[in-house]
GUKEPA-595761 format. One record per residue (C-alpha): residue number from 1; residue in one letter; y, x, z. Coordinates in nm, 4 decimals. Each point is the difference from the previous one (the first is absolute). Layout:
! GUKEPA-595761
PT  kolvo  zado        py        px        pz
PT    NUM     A         Y         X         Z
...
***
This chain:
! GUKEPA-595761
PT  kolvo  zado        py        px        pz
PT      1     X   10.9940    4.8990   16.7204
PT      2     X   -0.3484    0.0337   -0.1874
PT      3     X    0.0995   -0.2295   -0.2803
PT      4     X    0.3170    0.2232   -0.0730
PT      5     X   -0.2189    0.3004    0.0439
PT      6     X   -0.2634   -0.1184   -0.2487
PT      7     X    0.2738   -0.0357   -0.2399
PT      8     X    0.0942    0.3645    0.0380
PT      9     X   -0.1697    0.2578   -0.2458
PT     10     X   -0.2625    0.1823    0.2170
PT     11     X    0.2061    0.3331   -0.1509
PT     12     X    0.3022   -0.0968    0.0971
PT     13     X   -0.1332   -0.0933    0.3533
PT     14     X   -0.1561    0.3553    0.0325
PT     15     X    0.3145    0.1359   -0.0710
PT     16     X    0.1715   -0.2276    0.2499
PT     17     X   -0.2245    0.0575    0.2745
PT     18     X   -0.0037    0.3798   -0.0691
PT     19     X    0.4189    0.0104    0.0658
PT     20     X   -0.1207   -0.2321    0.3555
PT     21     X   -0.2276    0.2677    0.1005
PT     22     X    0.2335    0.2422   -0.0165
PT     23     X    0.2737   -0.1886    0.1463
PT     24     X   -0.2314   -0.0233    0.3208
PT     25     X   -0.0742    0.3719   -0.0089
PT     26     X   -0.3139    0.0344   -0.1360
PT     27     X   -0.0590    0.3279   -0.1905
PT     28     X    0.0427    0.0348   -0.3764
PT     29     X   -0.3295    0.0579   -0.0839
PT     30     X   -0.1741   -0.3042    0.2176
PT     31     X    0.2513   -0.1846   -0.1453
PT     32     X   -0.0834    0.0624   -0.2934
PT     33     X   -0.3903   -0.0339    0.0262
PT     34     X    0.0465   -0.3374    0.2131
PT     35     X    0.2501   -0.1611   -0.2212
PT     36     X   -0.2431    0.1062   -0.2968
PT     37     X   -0.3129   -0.1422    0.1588
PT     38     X    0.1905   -0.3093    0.1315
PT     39     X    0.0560   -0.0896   -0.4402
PT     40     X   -0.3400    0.1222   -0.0732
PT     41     X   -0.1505   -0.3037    0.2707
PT     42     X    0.2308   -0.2514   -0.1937
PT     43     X   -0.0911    0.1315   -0.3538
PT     44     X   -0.3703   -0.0549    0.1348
PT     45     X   -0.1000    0.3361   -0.0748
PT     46     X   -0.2660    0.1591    0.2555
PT     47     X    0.1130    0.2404    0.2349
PT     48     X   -0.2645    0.2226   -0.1146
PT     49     X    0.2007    0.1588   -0.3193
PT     50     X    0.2612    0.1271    0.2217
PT     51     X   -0.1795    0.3094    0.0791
PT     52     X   -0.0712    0.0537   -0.3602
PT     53     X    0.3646   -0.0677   -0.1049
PT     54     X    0.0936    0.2488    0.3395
PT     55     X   -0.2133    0.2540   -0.1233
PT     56     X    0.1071   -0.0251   -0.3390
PT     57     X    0.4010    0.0160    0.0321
PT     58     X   -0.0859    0.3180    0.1790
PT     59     X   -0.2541    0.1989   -0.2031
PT     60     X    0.2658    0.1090   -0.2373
PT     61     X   -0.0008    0.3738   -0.0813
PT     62     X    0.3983    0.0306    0.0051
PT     63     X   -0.0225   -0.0918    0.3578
PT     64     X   -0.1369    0.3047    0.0760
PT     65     X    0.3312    0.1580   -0.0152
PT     66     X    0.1493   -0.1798    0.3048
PT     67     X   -0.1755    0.1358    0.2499
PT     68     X   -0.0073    0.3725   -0.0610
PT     69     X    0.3733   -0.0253   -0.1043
PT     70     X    0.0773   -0.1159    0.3459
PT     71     X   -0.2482    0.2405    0.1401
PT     72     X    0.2050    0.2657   -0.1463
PT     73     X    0.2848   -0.1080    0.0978
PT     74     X   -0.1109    0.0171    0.3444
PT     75     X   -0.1583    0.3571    0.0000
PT     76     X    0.3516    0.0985   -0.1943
PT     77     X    0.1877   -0.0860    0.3024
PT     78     X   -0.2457    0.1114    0.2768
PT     79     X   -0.0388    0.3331   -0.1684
PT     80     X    0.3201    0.1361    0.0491
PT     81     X    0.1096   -0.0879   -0.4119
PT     82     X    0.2239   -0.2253    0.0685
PT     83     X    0.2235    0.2277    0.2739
PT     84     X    0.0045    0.2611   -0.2810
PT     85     X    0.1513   -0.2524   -0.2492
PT     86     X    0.2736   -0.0314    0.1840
PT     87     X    0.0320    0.3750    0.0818
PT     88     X    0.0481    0.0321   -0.3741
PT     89     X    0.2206   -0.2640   -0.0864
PT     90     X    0.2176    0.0344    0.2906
PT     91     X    0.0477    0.3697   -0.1089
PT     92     X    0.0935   -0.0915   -0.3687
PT     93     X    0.2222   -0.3015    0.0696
PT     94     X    0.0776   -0.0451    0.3851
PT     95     X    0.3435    0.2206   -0.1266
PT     96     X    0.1130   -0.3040   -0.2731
PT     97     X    0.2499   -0.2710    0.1929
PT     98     X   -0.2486   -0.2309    0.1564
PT     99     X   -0.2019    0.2667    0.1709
PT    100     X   -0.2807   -0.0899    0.1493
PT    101     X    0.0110   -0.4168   -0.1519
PT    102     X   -0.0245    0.1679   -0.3720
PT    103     X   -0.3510    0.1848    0.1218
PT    104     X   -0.1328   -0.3191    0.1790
PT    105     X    0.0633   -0.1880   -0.3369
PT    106     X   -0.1994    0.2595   -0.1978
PT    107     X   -0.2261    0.1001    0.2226
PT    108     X   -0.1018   -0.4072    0.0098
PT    109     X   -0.0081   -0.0116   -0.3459
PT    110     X   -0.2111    0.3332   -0.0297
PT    111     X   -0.2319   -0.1444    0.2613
PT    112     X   -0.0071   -0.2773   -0.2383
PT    113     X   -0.1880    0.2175   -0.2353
PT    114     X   -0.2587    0.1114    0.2811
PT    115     X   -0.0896   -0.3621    0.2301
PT    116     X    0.0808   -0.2826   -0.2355
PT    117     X    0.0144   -0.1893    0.2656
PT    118     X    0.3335   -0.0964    0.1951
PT    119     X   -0.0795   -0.0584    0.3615
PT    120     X   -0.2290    0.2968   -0.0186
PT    121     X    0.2960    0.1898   -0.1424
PT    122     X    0.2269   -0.1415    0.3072
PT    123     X   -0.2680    0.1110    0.2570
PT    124     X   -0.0637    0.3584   -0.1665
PT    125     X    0.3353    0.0927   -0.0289
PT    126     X    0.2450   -0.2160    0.1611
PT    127     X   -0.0179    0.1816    0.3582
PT    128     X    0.0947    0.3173   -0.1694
PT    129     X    0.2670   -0.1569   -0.2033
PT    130     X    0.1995   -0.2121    0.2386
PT    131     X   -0.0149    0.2641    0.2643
PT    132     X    0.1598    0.2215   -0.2724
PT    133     X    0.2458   -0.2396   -0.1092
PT    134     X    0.0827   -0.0757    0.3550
PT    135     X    0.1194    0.3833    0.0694
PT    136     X    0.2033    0.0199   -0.3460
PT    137     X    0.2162   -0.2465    0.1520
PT    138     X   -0.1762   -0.3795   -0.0941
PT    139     X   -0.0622   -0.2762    0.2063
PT    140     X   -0.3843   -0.0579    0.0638
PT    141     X    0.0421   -0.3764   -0.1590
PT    142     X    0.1277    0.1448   -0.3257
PT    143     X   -0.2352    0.2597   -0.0107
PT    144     X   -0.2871   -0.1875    0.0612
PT    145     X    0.1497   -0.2573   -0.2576
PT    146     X    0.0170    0.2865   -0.2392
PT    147     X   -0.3764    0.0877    0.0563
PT    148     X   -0.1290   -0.3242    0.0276
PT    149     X    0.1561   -0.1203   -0.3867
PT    150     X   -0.0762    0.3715   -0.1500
PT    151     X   -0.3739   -0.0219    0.1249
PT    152     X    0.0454   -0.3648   -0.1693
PT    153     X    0.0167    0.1501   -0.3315
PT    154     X   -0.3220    0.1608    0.0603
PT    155     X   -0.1819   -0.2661   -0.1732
PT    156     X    0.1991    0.0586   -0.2930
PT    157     X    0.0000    0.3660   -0.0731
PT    158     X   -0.3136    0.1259   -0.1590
PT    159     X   -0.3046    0.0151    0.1192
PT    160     X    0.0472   -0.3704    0.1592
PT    161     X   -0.2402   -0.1779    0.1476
PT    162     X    0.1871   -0.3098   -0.0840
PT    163     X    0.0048    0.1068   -0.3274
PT    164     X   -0.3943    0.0104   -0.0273
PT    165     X   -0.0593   -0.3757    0.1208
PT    166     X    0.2542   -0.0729   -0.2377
PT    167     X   -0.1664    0.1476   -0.2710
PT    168     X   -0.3444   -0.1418    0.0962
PT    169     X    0.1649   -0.3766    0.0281
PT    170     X    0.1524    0.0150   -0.2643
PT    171     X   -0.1949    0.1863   -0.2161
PT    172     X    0.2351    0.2912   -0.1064
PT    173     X   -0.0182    0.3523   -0.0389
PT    174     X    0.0348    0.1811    0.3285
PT    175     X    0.0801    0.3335   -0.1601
PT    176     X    0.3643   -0.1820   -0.1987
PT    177     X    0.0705   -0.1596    0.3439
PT    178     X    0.0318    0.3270    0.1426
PT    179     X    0.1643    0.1419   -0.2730
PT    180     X    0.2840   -0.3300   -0.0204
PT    181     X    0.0531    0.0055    0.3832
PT    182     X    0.1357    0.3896    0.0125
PT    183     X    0.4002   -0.1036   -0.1459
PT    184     X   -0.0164   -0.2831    0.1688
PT    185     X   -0.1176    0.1922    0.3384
PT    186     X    0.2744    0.2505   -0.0704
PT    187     X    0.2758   -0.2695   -0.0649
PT    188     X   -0.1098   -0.2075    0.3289
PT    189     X    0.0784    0.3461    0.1740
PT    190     X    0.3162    0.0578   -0.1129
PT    191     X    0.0774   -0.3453    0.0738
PT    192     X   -0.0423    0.1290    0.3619
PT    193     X    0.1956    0.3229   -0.0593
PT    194     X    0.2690   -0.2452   -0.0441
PT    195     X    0.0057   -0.1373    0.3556
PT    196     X    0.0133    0.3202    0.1902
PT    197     X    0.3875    0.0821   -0.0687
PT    198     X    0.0938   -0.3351    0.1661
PT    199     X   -0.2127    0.0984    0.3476
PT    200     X    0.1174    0.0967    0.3361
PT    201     X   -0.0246    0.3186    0.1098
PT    202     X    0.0309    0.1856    0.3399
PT    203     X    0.0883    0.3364    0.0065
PT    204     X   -0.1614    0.3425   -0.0097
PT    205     X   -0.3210    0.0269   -0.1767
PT    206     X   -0.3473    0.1954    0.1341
PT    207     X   -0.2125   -0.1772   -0.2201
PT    208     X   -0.3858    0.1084    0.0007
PT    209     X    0.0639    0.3053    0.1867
PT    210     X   -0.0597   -0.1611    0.3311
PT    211     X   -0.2908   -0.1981   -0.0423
PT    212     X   -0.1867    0.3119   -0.0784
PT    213     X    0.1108    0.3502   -0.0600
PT    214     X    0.1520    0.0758   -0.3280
PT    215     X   -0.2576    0.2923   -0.1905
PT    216     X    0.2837    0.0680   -0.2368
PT    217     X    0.2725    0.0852    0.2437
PT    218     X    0.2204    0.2992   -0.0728
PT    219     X   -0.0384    0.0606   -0.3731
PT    220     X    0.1938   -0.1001   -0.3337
PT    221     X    0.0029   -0.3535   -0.1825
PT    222     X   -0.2240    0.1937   -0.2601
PT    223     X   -0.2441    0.1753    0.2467
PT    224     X   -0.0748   -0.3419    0.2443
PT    225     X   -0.0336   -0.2078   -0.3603
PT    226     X   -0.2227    0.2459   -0.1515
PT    227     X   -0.2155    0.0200    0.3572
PT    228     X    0.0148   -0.3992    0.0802
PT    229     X   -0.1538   -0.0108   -0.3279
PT    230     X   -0.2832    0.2303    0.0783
PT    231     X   -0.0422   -0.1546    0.3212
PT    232     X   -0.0014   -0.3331   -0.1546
PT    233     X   -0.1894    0.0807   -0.3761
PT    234     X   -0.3273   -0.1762    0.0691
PT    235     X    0.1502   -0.3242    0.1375
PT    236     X    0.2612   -0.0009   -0.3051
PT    237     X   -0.2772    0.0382   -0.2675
PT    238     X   -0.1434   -0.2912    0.1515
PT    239     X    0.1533   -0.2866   -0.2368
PT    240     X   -0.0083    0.2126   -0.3090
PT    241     X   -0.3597    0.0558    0.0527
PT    242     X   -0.0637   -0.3728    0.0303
PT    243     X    0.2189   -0.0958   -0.2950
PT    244     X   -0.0121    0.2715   -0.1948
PT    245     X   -0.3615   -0.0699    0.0223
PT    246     X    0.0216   -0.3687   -0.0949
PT    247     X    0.2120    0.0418   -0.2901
PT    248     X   -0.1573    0.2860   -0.1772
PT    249     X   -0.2947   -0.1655   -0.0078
PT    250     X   -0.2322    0.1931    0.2999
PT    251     X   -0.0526   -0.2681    0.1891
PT    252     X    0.0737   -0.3532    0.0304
PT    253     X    0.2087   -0.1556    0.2372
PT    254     X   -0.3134   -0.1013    0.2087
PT    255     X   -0.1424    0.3077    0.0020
PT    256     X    0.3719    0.1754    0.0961
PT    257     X   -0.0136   -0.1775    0.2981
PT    258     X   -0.3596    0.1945    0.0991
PT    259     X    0.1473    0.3066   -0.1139
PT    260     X    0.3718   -0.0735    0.2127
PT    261     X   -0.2891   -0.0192    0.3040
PT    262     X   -0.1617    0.3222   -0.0773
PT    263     X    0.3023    0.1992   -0.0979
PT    264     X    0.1983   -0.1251    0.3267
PT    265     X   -0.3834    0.1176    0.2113
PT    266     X    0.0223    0.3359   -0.2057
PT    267     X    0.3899    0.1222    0.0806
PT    268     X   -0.0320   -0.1064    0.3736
PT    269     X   -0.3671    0.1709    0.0232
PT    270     X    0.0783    0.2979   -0.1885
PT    271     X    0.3764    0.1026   -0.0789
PT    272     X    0.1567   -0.1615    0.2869
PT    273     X   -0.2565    0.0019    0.2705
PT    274     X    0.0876   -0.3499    0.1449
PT    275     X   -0.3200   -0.1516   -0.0193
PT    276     X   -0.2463   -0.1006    0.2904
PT    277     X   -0.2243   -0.2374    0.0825
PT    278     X    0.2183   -0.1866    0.2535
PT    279     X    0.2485    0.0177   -0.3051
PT    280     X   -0.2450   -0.1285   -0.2145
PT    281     X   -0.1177   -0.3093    0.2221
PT    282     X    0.3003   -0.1067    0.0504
PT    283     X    0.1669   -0.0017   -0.3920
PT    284     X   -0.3812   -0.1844   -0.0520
PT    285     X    0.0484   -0.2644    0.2253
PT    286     X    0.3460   -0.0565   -0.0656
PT    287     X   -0.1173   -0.0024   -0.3927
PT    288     X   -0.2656   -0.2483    0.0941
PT    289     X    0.1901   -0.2538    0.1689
PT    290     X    0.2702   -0.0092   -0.2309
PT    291     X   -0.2363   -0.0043   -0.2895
PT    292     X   -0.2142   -0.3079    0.1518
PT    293     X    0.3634   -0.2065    0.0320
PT    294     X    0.0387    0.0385   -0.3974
PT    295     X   -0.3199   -0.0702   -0.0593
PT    296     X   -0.0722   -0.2930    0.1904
PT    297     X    0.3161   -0.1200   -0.1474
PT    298     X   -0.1532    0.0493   -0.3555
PT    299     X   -0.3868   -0.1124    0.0822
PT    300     X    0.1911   -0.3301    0.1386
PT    301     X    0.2483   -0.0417   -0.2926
PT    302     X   -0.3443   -0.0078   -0.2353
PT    303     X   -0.0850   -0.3505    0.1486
PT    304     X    0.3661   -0.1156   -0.0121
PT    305     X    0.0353    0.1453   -0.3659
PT    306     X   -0.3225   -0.1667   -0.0796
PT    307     X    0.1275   -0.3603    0.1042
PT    308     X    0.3308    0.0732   -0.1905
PT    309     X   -0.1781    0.0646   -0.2741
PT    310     X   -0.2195   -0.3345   -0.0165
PT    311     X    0.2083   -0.2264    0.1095
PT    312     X    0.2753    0.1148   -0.2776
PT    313     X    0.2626    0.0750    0.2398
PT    314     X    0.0769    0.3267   -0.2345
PT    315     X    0.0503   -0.2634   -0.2933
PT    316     X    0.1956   -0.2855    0.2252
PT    317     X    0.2610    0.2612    0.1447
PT    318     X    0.0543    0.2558   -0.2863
PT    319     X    0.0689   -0.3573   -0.2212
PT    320     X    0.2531   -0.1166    0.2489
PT    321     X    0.1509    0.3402    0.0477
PT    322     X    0.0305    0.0601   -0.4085
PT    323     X    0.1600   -0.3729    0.0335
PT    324     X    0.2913    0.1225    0.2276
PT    325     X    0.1713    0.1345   -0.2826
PT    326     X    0.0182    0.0831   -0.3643
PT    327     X    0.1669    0.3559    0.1171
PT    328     X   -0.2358    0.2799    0.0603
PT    329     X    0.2527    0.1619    0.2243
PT    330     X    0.0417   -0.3221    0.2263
PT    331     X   -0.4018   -0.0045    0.0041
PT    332     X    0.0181    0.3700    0.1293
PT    333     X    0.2908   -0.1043    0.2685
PT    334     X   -0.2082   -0.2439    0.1210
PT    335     X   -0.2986    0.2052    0.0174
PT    336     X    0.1833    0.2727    0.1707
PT    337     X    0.1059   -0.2007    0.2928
PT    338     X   -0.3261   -0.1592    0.0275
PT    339     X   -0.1152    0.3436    0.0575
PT    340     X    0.2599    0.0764    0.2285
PT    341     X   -0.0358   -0.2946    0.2069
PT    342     X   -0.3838    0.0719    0.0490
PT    343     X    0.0122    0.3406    0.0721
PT    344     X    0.2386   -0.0999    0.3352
PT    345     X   -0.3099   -0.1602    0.0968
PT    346     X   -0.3500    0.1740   -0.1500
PT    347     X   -0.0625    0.3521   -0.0886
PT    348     X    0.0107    0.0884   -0.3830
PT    349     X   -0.3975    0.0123   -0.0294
PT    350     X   -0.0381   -0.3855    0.1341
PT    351     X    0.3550   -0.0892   -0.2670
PT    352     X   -0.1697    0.1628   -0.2608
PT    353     X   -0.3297   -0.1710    0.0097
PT    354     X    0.1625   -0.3595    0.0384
PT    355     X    0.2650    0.0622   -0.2532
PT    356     X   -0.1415    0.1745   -0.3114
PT    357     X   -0.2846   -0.2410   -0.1055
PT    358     X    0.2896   -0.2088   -0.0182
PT    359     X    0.3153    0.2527   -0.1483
PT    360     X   -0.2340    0.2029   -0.2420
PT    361     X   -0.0152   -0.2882   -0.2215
PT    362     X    0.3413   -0.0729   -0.0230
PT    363     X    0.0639    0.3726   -0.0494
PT    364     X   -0.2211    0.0379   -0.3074
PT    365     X    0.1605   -0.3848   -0.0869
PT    366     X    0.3302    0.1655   -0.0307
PT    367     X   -0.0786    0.2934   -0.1244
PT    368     X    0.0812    0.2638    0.2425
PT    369     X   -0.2083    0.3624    0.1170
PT    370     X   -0.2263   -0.0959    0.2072
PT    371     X    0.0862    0.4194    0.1201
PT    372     X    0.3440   -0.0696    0.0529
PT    373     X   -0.0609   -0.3119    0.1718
PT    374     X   -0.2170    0.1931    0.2374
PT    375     X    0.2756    0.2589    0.0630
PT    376     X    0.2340   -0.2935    0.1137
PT    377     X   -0.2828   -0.1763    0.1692
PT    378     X   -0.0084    0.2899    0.2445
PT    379     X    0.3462    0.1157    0.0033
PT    380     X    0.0298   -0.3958    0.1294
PT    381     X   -0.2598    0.0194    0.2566
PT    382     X    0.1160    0.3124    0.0761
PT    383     X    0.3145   -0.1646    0.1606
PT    384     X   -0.2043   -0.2307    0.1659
PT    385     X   -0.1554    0.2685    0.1949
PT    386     X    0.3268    0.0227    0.1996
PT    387     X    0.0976   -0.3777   -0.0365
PT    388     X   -0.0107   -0.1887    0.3485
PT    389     X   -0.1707   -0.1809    0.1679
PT    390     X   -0.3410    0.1862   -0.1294
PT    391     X    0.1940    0.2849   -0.1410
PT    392     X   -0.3125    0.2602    0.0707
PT    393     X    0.1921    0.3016   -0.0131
PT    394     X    0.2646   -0.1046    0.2609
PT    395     X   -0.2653   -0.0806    0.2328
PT    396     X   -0.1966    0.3616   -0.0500
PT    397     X    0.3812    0.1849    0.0412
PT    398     X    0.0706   -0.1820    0.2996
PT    399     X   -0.3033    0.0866    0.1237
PT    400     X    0.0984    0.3510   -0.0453
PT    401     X    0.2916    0.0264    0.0984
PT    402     X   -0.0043   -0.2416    0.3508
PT    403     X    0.2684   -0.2732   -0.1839
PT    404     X   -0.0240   -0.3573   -0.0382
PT    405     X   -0.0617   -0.1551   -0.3402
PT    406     X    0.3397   -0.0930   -0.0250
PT    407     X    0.1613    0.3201    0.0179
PT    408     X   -0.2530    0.1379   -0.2066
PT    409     X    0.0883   -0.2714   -0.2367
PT    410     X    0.3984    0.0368    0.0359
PT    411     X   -0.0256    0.3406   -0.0764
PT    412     X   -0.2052   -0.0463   -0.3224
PT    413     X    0.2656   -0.2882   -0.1101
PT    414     X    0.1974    0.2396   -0.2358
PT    415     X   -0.3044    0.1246   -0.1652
PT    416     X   -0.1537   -0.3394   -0.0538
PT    417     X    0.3167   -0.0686   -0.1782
PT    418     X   -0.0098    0.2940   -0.2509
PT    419     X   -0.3689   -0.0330   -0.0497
PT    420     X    0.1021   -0.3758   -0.1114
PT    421     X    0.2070    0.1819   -0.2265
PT    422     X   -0.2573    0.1762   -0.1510
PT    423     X   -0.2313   -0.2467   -0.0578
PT    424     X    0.2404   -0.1891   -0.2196
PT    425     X    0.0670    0.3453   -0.1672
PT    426     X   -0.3765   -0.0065   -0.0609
PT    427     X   -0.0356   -0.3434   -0.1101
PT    428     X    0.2631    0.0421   -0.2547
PT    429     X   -0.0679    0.3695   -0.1934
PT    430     X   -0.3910   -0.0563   -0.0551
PT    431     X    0.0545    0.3132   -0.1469
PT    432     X    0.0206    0.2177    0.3040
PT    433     X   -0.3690   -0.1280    0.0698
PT    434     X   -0.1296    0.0505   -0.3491
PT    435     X    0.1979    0.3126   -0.1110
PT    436     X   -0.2351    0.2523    0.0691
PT    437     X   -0.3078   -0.2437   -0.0458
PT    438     X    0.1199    0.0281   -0.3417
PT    439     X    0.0486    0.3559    0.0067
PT    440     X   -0.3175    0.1133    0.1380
PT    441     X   -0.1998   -0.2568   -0.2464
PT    442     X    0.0994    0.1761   -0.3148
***
């Protein structure tokens, strides 16, 4: 058993022995780090640089951007933002055919624009949501399938976290990611439109009014739009203040998430009077812990990068890949369901640190954007998010709603089709990634 080890790259066996570790259920990040330090002992390299290499994958200033745009995420949905949202929406469009499905798809999407993150997006707003969905007549599976894949696409819409490890990876502006990934948001959306006519539906519809009372009651369309808007202003401006700050040039996408933090403090302090310090603690905590998952995940993936990199596994794999095929489209195919198949099994920041040392030089090889390659990276792990078995939306929703995983994951089968759909829409147009890229860089 030795003498076939010895004969096995030390690369290749950290890579072997990282898939073991999981397979025996030990988390991501120590499997990482142990898989990492197991090829640095065979290398022969002291155990001593792996605080240095630690501390370097993390000291990164883009980085900074993960944790405050999950913290404000969190203080968007303890603050009473998020409940408003869907005041608003559900005013505007809970008429259209659909109901109360057509607001939980753009309320997800819009939420998109505040978390960035998906199973924060499932946890913030899915209770409201699928209770809502629920009373306009659909099942609780459905609904919380519905959630679960629109809360997905919150690592694609602008301002993405997955976006901003992305561009730090793989060295590429974050400012054009955000920009490429609105279409492609949009599209992914009305991929999900398109499953709602072909739902069951029960009869008679209360919608929101019962979960709390409805403020708008007894007036006109025009008079309960125009005062769900007022009631709601502060939380709307909140992605146009973030983005409109990025791209005119304010602030950078680092320093938007800071400002996201501040702005969500500032409406819930002073226009909406939400905030306290139990409030506070908790959106903190909640901030911290999910923070210290990602960036565990990314001090680890430094030690693992590190060994990928000397040991030439980016040059080894990205040669064998280009040698699959000629075809630049049956590279991509291949690529894709690589990608798919790891993101049943990892969460996108672990697929992203494995795979792109390896797929960045076969993207510049072939000559693709590196910025629409980053929109379909994350439109791709985007459907692994509610993929089983470690689909990690299906396992937040079912959480909140009180279902198995299964029915959770039944009821987000249609959508997982049509957002399969869409990623082969966004594979083939580039364009939709890069048209207002262009636009905006003239």
């Amino acid at each position: 058993m030795s003498d076939l080890l010895a004969q096995i790259p030390a690369g290749t066996q950290m890579v072997l022995a990282f898939f073991l570790l999981m397979a025996v259920g030990v988390p991501v990040a120590f499997s990482l780090g142990l898989s990492a330090l197991y090829a640095m002992w065979l290398i022969g390299f002291g155990f001593e640089l792996a605080g240095d290499l630690i501390a370097a994958g993390i000291a990164k200033y883009s980085l900074l951007a993960i944790p405050f745009f999950i913290l404000a995420g969190s203080l968007m949905g303890s603050l009473g933002i998020a409940e408003r949202m869907i005041r608003f929406f559900r005013v505007l469009i809970g008429s259209l055919p659909g109901g109360m499905g057509v607001v939980g798809t753009v309320v997800c999407l819009f939420w998109g624009a505040v978390s960035g993150s998906g199973p924060a997006s499932v946890a913030a707003i899915g209770p409201m949501l699928i209770r809502a969905m629920e009373e306009d007549g659909y099942s609780r599976a459905f609904a919380a399938g519905l959630v679960a894949t629109g809360a997905a696409f919150s690592i694609v819409i602008p301002p993405s976290i997955g976006l901003v490890i992305y561009g730090v990876i793989a060295d590429t502006s974050i400012s054009d990611l955000f920009i490429a990934a609105i279409i492609p948001g949009i599209f992914m959306g009305l991929m999900m439109l398109a499953v709602l006519p072909f739902a069951e539906r029960g009869k008679g519809r209360t919608a929101l009014d019962r979960i709390s009372p409805d403020p708008y009651a007894g007036h006109g369309y025009g008079a309960r739009l125009w005062r769900s808007f007022v009631h709601s202003f502060w939380g709307l401006m909140t992605p146009v203040v973030i983005l409109g700050g990025i791209y005119s040039g304010v602030f950078t996408p680092t320093e938007a998430a800071l400002v996201a933090t501040v702005y969500a403090l500032a409406v819930g302090g002073i226009f909406y009077g939400t905030l306290n310090i139990r409030g506070l603690y908790e959106s903190l905590a909640d901030a911290a812990s999910s923070s210290a998952v990602v960036m565990m995940v990314v001090a680890y993936a430094s030690l693992f990068g590190w060994v990928v990199t000397v040991e030439d596994l980016v040059g080894s794999y990205s040669t064998a890949l280009l040698g699959v095929s000629d075809q630049g489209w049956v590279v991509l195919i291949v690529i894709m369901l690589i990608l798919l198949v790891a993101g049943m099994f990892m969460d996108a920041v672990t697929v992203m640190f494995i795979s792109l040392p390896i797929f960045m030089p076969v993207v510049h090889e072939l000559g693709w954007s590196p910025v629409w390659f980053g929109v379909l990276l994350m439109v791709n792990l985007a459907i692994g998010l509610i993929t089983p078995p470690v689909g990690i939306n299906l396992y937040v929703a079912a959480n909140v709603t009180k279902l198995s995983i299964e029915r959770v994951a039944r009821g987000a089968f249609p959508f997982l089709l049509a957002s399969l759909v869409g990623l082969i829409g966004v594979a083939a147009f580039p364009e939709m990634s890069l048209f207002l890229v262009r636009v905006l860089g003239e």
